[in-house]
C-alpha positions as CSV (number, residue, x, y, z in Angstrom):
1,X,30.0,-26.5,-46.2
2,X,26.6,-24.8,-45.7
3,X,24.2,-27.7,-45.3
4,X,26.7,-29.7,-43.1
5,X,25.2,-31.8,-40.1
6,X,27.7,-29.8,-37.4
7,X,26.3,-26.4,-38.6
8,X,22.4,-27.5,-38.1
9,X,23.2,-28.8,-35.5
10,X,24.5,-25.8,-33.5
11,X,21.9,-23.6,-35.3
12,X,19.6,-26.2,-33.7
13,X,21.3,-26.0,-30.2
14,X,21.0,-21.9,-30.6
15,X,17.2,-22.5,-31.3
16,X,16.5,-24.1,-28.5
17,X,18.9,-22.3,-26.3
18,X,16.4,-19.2,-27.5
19,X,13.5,-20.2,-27.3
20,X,14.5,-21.7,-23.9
21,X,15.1,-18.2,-23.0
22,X,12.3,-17.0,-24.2
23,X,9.9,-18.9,-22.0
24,X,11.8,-18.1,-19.0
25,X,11.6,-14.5,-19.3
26,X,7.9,-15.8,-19.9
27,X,7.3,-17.1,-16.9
28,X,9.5,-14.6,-15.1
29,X,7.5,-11.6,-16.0
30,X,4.3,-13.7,-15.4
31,X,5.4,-14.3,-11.5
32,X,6.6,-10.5,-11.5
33,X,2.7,-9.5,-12.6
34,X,1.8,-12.0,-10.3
35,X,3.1,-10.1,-7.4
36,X,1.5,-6.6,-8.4
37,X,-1.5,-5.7,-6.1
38,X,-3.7,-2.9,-6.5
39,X,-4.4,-0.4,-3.6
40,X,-7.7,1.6,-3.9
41,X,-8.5,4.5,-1.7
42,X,-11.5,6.3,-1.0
43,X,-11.6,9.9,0.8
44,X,-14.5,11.0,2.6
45,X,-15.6,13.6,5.4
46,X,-14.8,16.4,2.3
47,X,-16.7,19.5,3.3
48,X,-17.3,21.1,0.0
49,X,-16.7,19.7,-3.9
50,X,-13.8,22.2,-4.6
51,X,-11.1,21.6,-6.2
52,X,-9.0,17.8,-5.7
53,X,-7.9,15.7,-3.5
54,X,-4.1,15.0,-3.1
55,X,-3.3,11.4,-2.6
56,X,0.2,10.3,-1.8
57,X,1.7,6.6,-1.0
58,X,4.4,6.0,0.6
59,X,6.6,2.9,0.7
60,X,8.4,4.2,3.5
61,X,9.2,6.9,6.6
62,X,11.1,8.7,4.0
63,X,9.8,11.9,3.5
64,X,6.2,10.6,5.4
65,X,3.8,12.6,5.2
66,X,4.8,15.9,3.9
67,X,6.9,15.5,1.1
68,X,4.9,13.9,-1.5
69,X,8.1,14.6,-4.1
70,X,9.1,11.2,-2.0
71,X,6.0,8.9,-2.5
72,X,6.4,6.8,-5.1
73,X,2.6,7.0,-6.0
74,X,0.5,10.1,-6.2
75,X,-2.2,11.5,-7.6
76,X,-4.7,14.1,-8.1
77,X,-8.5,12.7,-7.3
78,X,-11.8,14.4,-9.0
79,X,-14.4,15.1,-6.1
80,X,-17.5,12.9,-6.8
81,X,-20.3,16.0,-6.0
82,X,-23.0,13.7,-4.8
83,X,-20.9,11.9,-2.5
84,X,-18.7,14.6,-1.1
85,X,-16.1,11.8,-1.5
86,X,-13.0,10.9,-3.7
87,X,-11.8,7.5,-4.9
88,X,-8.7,6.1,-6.7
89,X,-7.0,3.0,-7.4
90,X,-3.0,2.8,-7.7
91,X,-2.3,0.2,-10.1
92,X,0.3,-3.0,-9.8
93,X,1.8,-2.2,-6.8
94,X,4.5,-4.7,-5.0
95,X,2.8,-6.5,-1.7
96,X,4.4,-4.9,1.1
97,X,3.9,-2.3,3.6
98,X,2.6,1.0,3.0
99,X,1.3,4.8,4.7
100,X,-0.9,6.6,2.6
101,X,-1.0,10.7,3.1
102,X,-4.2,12.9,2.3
103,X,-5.4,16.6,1.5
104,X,-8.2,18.7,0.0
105,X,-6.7,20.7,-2.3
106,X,-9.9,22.8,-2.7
107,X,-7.9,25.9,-4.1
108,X,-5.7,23.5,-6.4
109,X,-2.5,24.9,-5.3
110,X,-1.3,21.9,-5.4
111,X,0.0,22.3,-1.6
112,X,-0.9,21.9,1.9
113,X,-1.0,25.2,3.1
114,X,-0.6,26.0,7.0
115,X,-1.1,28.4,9.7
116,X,1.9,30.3,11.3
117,X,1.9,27.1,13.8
118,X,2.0,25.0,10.8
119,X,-1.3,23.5,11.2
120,X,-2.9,22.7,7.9
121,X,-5.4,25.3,6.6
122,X,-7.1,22.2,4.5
123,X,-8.9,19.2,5.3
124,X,-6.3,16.5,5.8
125,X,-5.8,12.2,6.6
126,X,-4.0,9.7,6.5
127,X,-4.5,5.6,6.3
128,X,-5.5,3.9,9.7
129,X,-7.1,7.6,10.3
130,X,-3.5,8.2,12.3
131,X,-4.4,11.5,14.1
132,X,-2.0,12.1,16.7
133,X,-2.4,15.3,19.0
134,X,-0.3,17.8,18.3
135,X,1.6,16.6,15.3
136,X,1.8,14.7,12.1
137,X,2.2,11.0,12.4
138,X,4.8,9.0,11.4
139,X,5.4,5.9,8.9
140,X,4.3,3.1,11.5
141,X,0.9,5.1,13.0
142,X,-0.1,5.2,9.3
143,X,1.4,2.2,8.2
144,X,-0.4,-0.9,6.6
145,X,0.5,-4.2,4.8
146,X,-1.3,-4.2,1.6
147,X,-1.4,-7.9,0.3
148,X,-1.1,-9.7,-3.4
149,X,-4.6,-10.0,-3.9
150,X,-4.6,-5.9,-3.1
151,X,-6.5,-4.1,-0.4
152,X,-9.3,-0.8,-0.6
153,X,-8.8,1.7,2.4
154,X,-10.5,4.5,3.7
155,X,-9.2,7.8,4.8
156,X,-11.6,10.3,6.8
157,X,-10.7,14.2,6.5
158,X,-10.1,16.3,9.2
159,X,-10.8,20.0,9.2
């Protein structure tokens, strides 16, 4: 019975029922892209070209700001020579809060080195230029809400 009416029709109910599908993961992934912002962020206040500049985002206290390993967004940032300055843009992140962690890695070590008293040997920042006296700041000094339609901060080194 290969052409019968009750086979086309359930191989017409499985069409739709697919293609149905189909344009509901559609639209899903349309409303997920939807909700992707993009975060740039400039460095400035470098004192020489040297080397990089570290750039770590954090989505939360965990691991805020020295452990990069626990940012879920890093990167290493070419030194613009004429400007003395370093820009990047993280791509597609969710809307939500955020504390963004800075260095100039001007030996490329790939670390923040520090004294004996652990202060950094390196020029250093951090978003909402959180500079507490004394010690590193946490999650909510640094903290800010970047939107859907995406946000551009500014971090100035400190030496």
């Amino acid at each position: 019975m290969e052409g019968s009416p009750v086979r086309t029709k359930g191989a017409c109910v499985r069409k739709r029922l697919a293609l149905g599908m189909a344009a509901m993961l559609a639209c899903a992934g349309a409303l997920h892209a939807a909700a992707a912002a993009d975060l740039a962020v400039s460095v400035t206040g470098l004192k020489d070209v040297s080397g990089r500049v570290a750039v770590a985002v954090f989505s939360g206290g965990d691991g805020f700001p020295k452990d990069a390993a626990k940012a879920p967004h890093r990167a290493m940032v070419p030194i613009d020579p004429a400007t003395r300055a370093a820009r990047t843009v993280f791509k597609g992140l969710p809307p939500g809060d955020y504390a963004v962690a800075a260095f100039h890695d001007d030996n490329n070590s790939g670390r923040l080195e520090t004294n004996f008293f652990g202060v950094p040997k390196k020029g250093y920042g951090f978003s909402n230029n959180a500079r507490p006296a004394m010690r590193a700041p946490r999650f909510d000094e640094a903290r800010f809400s970047l939107p859907e339609h995406g946000a551009d901060i500014a971090i100035e080194l400190a030496y």
